[in-house]
N, C-alpha and C positions, 0 to 999 in steps of 0.2 A: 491557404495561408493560416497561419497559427493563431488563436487565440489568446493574446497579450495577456488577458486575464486568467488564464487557464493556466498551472504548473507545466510544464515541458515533463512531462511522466513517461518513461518508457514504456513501448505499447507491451502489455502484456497476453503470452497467449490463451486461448478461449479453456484448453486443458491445459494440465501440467505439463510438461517436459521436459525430458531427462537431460543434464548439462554433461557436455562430454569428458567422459571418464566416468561417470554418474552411473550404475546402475537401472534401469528403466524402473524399477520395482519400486525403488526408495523416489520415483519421481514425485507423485503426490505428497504437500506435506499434511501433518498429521494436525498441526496449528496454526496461527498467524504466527506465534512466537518462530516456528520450526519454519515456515517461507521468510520470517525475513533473516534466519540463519543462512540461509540459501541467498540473499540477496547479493551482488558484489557491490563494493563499498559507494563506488559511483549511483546504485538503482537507493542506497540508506539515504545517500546525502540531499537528491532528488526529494526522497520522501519529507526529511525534515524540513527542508526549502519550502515544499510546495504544503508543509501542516509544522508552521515552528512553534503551535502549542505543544506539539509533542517532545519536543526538545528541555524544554522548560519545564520544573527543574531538568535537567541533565541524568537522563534512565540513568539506570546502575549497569543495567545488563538489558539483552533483548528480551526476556519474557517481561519485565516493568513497561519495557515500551511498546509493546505488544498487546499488556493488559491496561496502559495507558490509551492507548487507540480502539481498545472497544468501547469505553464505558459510555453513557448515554449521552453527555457532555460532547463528547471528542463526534461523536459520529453525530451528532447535530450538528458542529463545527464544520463538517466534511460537507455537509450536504446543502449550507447555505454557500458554499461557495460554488456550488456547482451552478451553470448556466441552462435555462429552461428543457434547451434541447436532450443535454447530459441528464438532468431530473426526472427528464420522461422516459430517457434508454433504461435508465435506471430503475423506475418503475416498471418499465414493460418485461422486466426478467428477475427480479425477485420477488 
């Protein structure tokens, strides 16, 4: 069963992968800005749902919100919300 508390996040896979019609090559992106170009609008709006500091103000474009979501602020943000178990995955791989 799902965690009420937790965003409904599409699972994302472990490597890149090529969307069809996609070249295999331009699979990996080169940024956050450049994956969530790559996102379809349903995996953006997820994103904002599940972090609506990022929303606010209202990017301009995707690298503002891209560089809105690394700075040290936003990724504190991210990581209090996560639940012990997710905390510990998360440390056991980066």
């Amino acid at each position: 069963m799902a965690d009420p508390d937790q965003p409904d996040l599409p699972d994302q896979p472990a490597t890149p992968v090529a969307r069809p019609g996609q070249p295999a090559a331009r699979a990996s992106a080169r940024s956050l800005a450049d994956e969530l170009r790559r996102r379809e609008d349903e995996e953006l709006a997820a994103l904002l749902r599940a972090r609506p500091d990022l929303a606010r103000p209202v990017p301009s474009d995707v690298t503002t919100l891209a560089a809105r979501a690394t700075t040290r602020a936003s990724i504190q943000r991210a990581l209090e919300g996560l639940d012990l178990a997710r905390l510990q995955t998360l440390e056991a791989v980066v």
